[in-house]
C-alpha positions as a printed Julia matrix, in Angstrom:
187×3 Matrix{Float64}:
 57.1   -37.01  -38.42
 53.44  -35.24  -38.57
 54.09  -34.57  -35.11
 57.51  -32.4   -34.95
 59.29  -34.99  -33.4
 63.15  -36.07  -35.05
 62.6   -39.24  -36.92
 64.73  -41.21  -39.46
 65.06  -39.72  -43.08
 65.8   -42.89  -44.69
 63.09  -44.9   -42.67
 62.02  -47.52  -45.51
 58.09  -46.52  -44.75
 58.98  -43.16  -45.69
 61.35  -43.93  -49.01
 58.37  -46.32  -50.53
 56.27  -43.16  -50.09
 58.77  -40.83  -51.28
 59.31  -43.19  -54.6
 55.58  -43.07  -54.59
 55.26  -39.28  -55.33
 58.15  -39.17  -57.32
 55.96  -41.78  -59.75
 52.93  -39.09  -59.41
 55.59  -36.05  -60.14
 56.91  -37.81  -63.07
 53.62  -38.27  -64.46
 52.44  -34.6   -63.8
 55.52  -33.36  -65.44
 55.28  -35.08  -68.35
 51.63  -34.02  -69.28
 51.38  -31.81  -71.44
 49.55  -28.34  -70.69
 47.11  -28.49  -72.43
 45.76  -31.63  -70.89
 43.93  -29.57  -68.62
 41.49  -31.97  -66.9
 44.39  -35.04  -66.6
 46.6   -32.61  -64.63
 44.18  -31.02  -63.08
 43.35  -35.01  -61.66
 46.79  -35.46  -60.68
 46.91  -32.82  -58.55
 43.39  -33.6   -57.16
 44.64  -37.21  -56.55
 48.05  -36.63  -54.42
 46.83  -33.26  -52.8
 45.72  -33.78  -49.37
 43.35  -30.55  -50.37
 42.37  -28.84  -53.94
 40.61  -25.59  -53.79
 38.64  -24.67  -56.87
 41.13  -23.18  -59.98
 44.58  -24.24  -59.09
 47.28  -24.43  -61.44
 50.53  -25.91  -60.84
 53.45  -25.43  -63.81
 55.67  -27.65  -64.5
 58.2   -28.69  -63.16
 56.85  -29.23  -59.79
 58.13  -31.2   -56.68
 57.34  -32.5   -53.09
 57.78  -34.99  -50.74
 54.7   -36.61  -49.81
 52.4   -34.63  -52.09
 49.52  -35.88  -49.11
 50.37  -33.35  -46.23
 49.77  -30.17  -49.1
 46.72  -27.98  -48.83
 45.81  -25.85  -51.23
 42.64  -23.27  -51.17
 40.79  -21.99  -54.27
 42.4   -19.89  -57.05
 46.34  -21.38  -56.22
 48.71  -20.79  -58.84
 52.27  -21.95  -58.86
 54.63  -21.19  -61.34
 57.66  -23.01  -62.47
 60.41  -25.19  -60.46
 58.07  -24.96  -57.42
 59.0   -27.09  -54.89
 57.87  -28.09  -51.44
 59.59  -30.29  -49.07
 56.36  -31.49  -47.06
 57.62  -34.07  -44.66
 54.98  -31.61  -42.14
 51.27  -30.32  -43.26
 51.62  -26.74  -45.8
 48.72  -25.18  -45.57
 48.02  -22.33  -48.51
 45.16  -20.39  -48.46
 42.85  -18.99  -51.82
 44.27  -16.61  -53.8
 47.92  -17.67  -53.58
 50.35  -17.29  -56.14
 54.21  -18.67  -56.28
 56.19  -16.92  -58.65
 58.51  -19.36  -60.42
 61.3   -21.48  -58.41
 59.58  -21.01  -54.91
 60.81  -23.41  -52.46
 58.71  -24.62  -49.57
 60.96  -26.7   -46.85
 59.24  -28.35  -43.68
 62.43  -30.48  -42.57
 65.17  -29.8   -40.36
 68.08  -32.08  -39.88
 69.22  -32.81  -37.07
 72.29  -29.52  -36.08
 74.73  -32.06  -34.53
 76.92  -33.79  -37.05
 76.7   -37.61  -36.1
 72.82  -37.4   -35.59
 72.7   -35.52  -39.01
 74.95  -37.98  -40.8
 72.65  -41.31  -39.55
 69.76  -39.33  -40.81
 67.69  -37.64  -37.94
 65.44  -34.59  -38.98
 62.34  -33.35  -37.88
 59.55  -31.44  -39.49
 57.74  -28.26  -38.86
 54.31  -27.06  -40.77
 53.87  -24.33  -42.89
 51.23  -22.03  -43.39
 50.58  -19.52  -45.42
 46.98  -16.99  -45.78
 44.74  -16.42  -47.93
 45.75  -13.68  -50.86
 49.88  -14.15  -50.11
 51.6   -13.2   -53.26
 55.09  -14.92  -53.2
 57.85  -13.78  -55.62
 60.47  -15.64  -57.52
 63.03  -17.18  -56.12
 61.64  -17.2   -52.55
 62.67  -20.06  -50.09
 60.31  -20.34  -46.51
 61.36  -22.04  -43.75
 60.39  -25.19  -41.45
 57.56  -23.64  -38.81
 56.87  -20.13  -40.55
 52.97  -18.72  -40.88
 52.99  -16.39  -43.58
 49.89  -13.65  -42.83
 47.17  -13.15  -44.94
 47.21  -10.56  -47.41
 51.07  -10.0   -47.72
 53.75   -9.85  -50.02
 57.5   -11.58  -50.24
 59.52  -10.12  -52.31
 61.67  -11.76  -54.81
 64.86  -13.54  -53.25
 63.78  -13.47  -49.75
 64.63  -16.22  -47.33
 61.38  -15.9   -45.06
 62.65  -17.96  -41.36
 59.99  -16.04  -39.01
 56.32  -15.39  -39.3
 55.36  -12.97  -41.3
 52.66  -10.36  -40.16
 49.41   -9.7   -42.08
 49.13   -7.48  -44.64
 52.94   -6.35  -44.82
 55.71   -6.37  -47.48
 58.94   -8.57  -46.41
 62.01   -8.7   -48.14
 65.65   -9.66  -47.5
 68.23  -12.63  -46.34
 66.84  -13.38  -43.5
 63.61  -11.64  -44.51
 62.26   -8.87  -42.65
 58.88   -6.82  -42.55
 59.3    -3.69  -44.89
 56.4    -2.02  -44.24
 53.07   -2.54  -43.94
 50.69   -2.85  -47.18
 47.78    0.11  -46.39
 44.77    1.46  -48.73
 48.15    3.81  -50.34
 49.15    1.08  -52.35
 45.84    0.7   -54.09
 46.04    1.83  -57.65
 42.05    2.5   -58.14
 41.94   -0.07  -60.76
 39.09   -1.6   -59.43
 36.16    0.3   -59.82
């Protein structure tokens, strides 16, 4: 599966750890906010990486949980969910807006193969300093560049340059972000 080749959806190996996370996901979901630290664990505990400062709202899915990597300063907001049946990689100072959707798998175009469960999984990565907008979906096999921007609604299926705004169904490169689009803020 880790290594892009098709493999069986409903191989029993896979569903135990499939049931696995969904244990850990229930868990996560159901503590409260304000238990800081015991989410904070949960995370740390089914993450294959944690950066420092990452904050995941609730409600929040995967597959595996295992094959996610997450830099420092990752925030997530709510109904994120990533489909990680191949390694996502995020970099620091990444934020989701809410009902992002991450999805590594492909099944399988023909119909019969598709119907007795073939698929096969591509990784995702995204740099360092992405912000993501609501209601974005990414595709099996995309690299997202560091530094850039998907707008809201955008269904990103190619890689995205660095530092460039992308928008759209499919997405598409806007323009690139430049030293115009700082505000002077920081001083």
């Amino acid at each position: 599966m880790l290594a892009g080749e098709y493999y069986v959806s409903s191989d029993p190996e896979l569903n135990a750890e499939r049931e696995r996370a969904k244990d850990t996901l229930f868990d996560f979901n159901a503590t409260r906010p304000t238990k800081r630290a015991e989410r904070e664990a949960l995370v740390r505990g089914f993450f294959g990486h944690v950066g420092a400062n990452c904050w995941i709202e609730s409600p929040f899915n995967c597959d595996y949980g295992y094959n996610i990597s997450v830099g420092d300063n990752f925030y997530a907001n709510t109904g994120c969910r990533i489909l990680d049946c191949a390694r996502v990689t995020i970099g620091s100072n990444v934020w989701f807006g809410p009902n992002v959707g991450i999805y590594t798998p492909e099944h399988a175009f023909d119909a019969a193969e598709r119907t007795a469960g073939w698929e096969h999984s591509l990784p995702v990565t995204i740099g360092d300093n992405v912000w993501v907008c609501g209601g974005v979906t990414i595709t099996a096999g995309v690299t997202i560049g560091a530094n850039s921007v998907i707008a809201a609604g955008a269904v990103v299926i190619g890689d995205v340059p660095a530092d460039s705004l992308v928008a759209g169904v499919p997405a598409r490169v806007i323009r690139p972000i430049t030293e115009a689009d700082r505000h002077g803020l920081l001083r």
